[in-house]
Biopython code that builds the backbone (N, CA, C, O; Angstrom):
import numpy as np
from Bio.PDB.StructureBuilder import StructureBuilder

atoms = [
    (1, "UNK", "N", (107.780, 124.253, 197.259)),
    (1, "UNK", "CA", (108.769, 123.602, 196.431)),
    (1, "UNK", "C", (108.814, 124.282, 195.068)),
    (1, "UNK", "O", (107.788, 124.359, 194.393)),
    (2, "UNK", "N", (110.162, 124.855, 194.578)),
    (2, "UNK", "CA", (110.051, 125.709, 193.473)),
    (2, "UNK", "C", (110.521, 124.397, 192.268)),
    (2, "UNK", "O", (111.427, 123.564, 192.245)),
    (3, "UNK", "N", (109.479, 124.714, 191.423)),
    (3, "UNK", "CA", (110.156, 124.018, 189.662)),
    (3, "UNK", "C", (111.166, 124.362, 189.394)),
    (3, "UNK", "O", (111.617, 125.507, 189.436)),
    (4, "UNK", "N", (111.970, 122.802, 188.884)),
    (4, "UNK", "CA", (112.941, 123.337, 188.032)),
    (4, "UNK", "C", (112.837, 123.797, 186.446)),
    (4, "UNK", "O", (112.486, 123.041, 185.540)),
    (5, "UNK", "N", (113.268, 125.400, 186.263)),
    (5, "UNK", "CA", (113.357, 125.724, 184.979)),
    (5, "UNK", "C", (113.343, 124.866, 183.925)),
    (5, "UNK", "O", (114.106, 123.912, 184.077)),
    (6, "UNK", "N", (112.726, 124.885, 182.898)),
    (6, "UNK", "CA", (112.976, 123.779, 181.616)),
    (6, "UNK", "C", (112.807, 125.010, 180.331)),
    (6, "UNK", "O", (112.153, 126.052, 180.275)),
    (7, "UNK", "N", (113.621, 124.407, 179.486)),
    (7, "UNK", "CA", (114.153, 124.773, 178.237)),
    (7, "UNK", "C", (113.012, 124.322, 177.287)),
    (7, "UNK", "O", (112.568, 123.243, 177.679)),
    (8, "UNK", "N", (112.440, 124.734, 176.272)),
    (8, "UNK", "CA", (112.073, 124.802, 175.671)),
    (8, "UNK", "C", (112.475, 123.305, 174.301)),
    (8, "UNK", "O", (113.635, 123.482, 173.930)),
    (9, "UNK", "N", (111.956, 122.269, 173.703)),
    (9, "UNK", "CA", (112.721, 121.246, 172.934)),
    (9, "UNK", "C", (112.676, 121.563, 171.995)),
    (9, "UNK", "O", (111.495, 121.571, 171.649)),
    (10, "UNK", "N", (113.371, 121.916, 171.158)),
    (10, "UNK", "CA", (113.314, 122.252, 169.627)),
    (10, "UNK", "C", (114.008, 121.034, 168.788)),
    (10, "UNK", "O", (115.116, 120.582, 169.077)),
    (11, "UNK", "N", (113.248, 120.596, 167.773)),
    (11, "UNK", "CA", (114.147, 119.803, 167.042)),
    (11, "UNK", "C", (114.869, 120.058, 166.176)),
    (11, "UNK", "O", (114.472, 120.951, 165.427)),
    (12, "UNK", "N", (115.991, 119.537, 165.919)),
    (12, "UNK", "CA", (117.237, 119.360, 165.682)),
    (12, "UNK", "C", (117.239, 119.966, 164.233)),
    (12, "UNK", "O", (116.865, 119.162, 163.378)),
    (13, "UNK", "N", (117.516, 120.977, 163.863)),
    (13, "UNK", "CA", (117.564, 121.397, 162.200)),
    (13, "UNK", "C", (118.662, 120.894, 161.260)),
    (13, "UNK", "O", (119.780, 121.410, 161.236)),
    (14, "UNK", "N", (118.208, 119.617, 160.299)),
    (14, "UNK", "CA", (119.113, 119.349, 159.878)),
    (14, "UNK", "C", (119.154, 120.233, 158.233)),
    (14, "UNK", "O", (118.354, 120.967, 157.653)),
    (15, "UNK", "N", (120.277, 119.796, 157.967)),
    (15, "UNK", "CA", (120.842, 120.604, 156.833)),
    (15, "UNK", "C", (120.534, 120.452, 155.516)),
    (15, "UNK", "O", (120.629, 119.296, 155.105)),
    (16, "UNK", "N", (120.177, 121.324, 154.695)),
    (16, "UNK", "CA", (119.331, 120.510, 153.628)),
    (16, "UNK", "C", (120.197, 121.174, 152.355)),
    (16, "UNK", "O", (120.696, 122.297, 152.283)),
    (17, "UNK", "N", (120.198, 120.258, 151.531)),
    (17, "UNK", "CA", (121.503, 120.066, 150.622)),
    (17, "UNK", "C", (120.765, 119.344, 149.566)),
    (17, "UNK", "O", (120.046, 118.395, 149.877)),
    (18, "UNK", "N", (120.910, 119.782, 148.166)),
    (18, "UNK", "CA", (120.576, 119.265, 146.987)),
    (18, "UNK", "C", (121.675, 118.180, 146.101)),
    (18, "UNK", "O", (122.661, 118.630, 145.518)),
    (19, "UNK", "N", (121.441, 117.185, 146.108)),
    (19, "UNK", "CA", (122.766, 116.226, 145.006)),
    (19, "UNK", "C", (122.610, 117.172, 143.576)),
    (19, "UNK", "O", (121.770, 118.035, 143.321)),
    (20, "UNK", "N", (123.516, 116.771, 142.919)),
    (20, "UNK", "CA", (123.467, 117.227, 141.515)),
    (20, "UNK", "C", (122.673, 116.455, 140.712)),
    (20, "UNK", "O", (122.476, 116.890, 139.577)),
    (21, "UNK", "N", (122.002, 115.070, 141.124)),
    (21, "UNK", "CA", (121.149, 114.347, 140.107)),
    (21, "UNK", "C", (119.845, 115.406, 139.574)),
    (21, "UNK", "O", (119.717, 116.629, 139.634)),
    (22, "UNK", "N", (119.027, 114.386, 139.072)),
    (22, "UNK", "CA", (117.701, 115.278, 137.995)),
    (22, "UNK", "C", (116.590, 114.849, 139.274)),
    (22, "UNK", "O", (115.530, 115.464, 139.161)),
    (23, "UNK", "N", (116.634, 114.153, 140.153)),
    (23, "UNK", "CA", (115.566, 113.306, 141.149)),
    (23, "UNK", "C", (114.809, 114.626, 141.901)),
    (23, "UNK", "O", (115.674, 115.308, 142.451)),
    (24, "UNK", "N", (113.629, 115.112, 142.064)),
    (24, "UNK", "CA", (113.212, 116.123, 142.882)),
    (24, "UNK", "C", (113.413, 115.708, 144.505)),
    (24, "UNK", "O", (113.373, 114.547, 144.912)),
    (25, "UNK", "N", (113.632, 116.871, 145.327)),
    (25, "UNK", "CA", (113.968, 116.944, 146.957)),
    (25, "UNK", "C", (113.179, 117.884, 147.254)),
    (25, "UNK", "O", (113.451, 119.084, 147.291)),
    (26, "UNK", "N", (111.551, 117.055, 147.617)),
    (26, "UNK", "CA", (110.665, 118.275, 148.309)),
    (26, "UNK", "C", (111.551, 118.496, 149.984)),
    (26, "UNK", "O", (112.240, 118.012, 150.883)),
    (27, "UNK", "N", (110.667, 119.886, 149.301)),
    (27, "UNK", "CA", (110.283, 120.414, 151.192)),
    (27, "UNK", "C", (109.771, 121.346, 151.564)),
    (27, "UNK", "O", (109.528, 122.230, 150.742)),
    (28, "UNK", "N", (109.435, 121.505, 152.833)),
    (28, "UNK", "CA", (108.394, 122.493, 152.797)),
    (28, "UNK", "C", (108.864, 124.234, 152.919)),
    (28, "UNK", "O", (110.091, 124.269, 153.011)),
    (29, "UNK", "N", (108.453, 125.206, 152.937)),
    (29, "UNK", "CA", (108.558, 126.354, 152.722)),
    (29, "UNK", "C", (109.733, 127.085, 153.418)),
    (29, "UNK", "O", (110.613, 127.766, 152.892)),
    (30, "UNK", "N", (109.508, 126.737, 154.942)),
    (30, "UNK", "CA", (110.944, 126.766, 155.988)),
    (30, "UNK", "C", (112.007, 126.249, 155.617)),
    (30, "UNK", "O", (112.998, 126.951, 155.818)),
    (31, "UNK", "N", (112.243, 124.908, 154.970)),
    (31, "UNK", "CA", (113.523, 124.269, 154.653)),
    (31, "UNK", "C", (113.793, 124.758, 153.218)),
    (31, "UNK", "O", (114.919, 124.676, 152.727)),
    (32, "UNK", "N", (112.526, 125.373, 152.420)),
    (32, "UNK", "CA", (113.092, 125.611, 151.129)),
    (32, "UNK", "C", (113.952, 127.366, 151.657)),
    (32, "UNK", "O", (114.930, 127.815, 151.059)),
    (33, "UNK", "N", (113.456, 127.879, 152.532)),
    (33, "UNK", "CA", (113.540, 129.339, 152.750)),
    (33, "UNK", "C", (115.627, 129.335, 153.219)),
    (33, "UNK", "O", (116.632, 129.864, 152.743)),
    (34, "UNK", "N", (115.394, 128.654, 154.068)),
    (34, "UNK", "CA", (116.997, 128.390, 154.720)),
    (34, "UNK", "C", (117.601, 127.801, 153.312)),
    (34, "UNK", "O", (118.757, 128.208, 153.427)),
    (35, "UNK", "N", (117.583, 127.412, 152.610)),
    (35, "UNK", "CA", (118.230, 126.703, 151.606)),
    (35, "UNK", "C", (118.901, 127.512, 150.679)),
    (35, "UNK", "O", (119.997, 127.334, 150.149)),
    (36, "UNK", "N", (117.722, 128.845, 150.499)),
    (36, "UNK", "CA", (118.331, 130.511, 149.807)),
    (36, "UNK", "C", (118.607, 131.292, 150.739)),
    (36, "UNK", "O", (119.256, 132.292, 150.428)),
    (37, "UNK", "N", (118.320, 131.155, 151.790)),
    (37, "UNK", "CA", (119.039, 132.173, 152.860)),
    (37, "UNK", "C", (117.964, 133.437, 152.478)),
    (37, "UNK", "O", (118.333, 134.583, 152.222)),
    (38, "UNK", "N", (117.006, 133.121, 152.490)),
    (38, "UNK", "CA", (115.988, 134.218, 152.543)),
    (38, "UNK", "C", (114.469, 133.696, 153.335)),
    (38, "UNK", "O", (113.902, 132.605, 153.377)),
    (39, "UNK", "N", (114.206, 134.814, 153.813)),
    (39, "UNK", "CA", (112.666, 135.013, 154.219)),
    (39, "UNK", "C", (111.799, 133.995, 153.930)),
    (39, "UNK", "O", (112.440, 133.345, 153.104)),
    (40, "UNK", "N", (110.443, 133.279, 154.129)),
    (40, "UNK", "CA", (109.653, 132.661, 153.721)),
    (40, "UNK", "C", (108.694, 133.460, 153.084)),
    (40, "UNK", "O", (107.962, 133.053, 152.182)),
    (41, "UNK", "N", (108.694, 135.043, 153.729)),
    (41, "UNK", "CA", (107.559, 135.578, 153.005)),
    (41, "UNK", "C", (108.251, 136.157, 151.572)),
    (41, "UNK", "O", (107.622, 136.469, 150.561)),
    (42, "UNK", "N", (109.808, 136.219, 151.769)),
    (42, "UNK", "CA", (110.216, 136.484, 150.379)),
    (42, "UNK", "C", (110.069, 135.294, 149.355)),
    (42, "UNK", "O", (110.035, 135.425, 148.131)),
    (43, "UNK", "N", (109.978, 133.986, 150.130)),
    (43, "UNK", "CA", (110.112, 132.770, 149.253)),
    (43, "UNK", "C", (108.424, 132.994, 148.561)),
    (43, "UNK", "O", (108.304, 133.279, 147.369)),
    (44, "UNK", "N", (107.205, 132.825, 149.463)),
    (44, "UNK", "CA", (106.321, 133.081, 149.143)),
    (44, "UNK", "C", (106.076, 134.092, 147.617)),
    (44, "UNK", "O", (105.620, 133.823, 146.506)),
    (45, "UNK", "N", (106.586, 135.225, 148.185)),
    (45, "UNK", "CA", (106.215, 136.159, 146.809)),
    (45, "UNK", "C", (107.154, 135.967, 146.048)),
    (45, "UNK", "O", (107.030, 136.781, 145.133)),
    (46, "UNK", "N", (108.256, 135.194, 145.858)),
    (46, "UNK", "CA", (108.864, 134.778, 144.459)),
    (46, "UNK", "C", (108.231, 134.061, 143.607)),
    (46, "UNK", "O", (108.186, 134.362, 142.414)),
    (47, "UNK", "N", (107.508, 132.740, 144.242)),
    (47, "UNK", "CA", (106.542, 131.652, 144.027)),
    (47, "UNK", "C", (105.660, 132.522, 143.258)),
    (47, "UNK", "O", (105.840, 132.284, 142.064)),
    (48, "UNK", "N", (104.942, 133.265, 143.404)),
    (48, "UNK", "CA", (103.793, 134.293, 143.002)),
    (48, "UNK", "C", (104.348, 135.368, 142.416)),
    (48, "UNK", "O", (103.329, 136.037, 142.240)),
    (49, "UNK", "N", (105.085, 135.910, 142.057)),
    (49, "UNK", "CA", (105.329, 137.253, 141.024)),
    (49, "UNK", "C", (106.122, 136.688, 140.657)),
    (49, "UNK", "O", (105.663, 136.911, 139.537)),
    (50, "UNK", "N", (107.324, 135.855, 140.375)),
    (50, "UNK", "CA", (108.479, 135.123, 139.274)),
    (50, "UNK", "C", (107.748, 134.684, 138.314)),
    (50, "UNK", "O", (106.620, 134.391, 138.710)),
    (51, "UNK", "N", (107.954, 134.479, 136.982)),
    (51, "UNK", "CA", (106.962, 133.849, 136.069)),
    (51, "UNK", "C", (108.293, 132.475, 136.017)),
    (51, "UNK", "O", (107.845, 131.430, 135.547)),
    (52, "UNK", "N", (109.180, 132.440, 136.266)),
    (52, "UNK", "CA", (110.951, 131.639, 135.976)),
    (52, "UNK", "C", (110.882, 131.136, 137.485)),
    (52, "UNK", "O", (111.526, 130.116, 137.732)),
    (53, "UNK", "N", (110.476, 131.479, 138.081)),
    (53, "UNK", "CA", (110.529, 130.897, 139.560)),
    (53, "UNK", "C", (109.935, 129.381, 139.798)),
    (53, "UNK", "O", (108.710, 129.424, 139.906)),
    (54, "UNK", "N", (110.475, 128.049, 139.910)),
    (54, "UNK", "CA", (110.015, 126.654, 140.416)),
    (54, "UNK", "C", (108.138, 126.895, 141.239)),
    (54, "UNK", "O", (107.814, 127.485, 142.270)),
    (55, "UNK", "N", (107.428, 126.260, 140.376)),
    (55, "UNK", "CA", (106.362, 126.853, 141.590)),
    (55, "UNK", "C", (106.076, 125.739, 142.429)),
    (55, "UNK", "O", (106.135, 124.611, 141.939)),
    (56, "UNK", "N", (105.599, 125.992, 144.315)),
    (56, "UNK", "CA", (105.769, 124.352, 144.254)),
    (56, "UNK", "C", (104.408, 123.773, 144.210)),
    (56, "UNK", "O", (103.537, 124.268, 143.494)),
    (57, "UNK", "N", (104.213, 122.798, 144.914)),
    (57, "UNK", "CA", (103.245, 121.639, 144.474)),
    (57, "UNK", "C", (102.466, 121.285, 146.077)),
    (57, "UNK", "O", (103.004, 120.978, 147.141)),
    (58, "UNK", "N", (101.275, 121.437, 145.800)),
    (58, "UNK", "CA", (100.149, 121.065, 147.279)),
    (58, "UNK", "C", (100.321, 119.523, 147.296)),
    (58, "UNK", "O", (99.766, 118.773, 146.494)),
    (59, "UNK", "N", (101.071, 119.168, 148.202)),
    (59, "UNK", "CA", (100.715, 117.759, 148.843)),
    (59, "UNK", "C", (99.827, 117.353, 149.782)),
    (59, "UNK", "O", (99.805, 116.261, 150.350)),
    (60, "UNK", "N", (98.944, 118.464, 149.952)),
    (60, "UNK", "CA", (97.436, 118.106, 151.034)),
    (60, "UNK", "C", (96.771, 119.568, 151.130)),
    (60, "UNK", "O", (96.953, 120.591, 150.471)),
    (61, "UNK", "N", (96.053, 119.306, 152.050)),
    (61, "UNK", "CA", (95.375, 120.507, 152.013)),
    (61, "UNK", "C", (95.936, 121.543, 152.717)),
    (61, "UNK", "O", (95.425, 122.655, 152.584)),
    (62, "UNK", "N", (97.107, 121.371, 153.609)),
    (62, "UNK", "CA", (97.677, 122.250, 154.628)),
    (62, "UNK", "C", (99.221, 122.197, 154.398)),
    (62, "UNK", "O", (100.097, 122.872, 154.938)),
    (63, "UNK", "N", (99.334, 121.091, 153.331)),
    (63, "UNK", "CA", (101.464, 121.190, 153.056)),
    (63, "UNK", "C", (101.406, 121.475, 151.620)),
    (63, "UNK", "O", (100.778, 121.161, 150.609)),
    (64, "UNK", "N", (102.215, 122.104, 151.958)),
    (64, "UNK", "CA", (102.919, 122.604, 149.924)),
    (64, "UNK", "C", (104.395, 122.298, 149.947)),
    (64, "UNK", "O", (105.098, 122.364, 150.956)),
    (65, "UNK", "N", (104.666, 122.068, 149.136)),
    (65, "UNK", "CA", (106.379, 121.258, 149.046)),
    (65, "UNK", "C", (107.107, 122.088, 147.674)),
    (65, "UNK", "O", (106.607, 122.335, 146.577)),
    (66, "UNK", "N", (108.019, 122.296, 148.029)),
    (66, "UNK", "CA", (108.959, 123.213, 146.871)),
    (66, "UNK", "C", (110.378, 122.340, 146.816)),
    (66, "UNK", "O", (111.249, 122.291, 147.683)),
    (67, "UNK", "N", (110.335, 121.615, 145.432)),
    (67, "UNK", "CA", (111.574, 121.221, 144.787)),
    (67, "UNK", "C", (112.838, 121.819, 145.083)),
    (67, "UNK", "O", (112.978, 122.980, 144.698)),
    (68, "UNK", "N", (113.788, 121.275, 145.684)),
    (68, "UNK", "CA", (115.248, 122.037, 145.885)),
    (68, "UNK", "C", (115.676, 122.067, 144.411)),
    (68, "UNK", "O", (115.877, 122.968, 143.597)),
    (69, "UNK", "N", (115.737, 120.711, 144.390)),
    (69, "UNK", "CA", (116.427, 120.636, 142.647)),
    (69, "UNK", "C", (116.085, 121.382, 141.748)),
    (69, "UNK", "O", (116.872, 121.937, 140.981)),
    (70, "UNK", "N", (114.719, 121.502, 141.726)),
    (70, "UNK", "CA", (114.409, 122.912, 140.441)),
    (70, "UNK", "C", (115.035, 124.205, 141.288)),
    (70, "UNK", "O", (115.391, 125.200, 140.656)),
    (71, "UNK", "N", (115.134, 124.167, 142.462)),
    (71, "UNK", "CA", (115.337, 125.468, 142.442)),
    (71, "UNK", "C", (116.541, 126.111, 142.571)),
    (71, "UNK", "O", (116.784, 127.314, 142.661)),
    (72, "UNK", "N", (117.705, 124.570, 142.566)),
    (72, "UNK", "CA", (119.003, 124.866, 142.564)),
    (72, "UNK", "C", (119.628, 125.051, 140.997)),
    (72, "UNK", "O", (120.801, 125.352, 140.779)),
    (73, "UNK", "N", (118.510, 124.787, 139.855)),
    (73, "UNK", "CA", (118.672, 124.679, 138.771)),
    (73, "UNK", "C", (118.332, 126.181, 138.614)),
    (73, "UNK", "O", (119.176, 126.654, 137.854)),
    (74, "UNK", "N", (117.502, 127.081, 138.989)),
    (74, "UNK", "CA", (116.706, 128.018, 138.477)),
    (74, "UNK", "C", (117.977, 128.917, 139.352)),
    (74, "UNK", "O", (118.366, 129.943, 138.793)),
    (75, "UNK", "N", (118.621, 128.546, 140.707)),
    (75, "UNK", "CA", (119.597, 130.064, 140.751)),
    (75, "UNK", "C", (120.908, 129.377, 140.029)),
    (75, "UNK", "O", (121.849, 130.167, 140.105)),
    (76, "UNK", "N", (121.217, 128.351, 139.459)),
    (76, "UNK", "CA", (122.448, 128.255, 138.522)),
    (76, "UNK", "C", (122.103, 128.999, 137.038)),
    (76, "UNK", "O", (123.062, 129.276, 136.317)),
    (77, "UNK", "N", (120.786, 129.307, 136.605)),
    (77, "UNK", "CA", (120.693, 130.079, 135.336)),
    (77, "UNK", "C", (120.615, 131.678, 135.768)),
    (77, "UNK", "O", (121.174, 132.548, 135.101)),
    (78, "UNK", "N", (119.802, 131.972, 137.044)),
    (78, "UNK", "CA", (120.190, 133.357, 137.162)),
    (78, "UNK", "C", (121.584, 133.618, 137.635)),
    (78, "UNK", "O", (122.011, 134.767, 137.522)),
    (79, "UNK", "N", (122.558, 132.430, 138.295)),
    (79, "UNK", "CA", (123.670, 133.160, 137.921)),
    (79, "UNK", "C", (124.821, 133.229, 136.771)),
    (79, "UNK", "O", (125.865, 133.868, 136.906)),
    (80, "UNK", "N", (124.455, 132.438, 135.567)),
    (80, "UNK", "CA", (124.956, 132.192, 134.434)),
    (80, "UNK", "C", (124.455, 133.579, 133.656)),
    (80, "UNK", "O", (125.236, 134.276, 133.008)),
    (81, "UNK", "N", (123.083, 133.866, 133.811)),
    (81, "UNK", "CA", (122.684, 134.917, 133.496)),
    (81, "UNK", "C", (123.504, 135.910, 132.973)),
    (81, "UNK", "O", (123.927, 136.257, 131.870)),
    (82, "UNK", "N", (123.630, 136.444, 134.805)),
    (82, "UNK", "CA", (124.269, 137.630, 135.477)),
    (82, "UNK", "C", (125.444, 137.746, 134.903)),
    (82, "UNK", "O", (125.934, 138.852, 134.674)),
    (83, "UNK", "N", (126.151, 136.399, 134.542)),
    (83, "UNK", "CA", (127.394, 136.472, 133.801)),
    (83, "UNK", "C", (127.783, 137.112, 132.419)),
    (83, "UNK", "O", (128.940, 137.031, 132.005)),
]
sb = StructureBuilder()
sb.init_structure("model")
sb.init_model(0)
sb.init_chain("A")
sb.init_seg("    ")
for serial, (resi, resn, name, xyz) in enumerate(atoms, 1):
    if name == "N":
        sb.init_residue(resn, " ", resi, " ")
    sb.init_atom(name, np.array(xyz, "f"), 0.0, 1.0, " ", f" {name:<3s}", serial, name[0])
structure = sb.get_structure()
């Protein structure tokens, strides 16, 4: 009797979106990474060589959480900057 094939369950990636309030929106490194549309290991070494870069914050011994809000604040000045 042959198995039927099974798919793999992945959960559902929801979309992560900052309000304009001042309130912080942790999350962890993956959801902060999709949020800039970059790498985690690029998120990583921004965290660590940016001195202007949001740094984030250990919520245990194995999660670290990075502020959207600071960090939607920190690319609205580099692109005011640039301006």
């Amino acid at each position: 009797m042959q198995k039927a094939a099974t798919k793999p369950i992945h959960a559902p990636q929801r979309e992560v979106t900052t309000s304009h309030d001042t309130q912080p929106h942790y999350e962890r490194a993956k959801a902060a990474a999709r949020f800039l549309k970059i790498s985690e290991t690029t998120l990583w070494h921004w965290a660590k060589t940016r001195d202007d870069f949001p740094k984030p914050i250990k919520a245990g011994t194995r999660v670290t959480l990075f502020d959207l809000t600071a960090i939607q604040a920190w690319l609205q000045g580099q692109t005011e900057g640039a301006a």
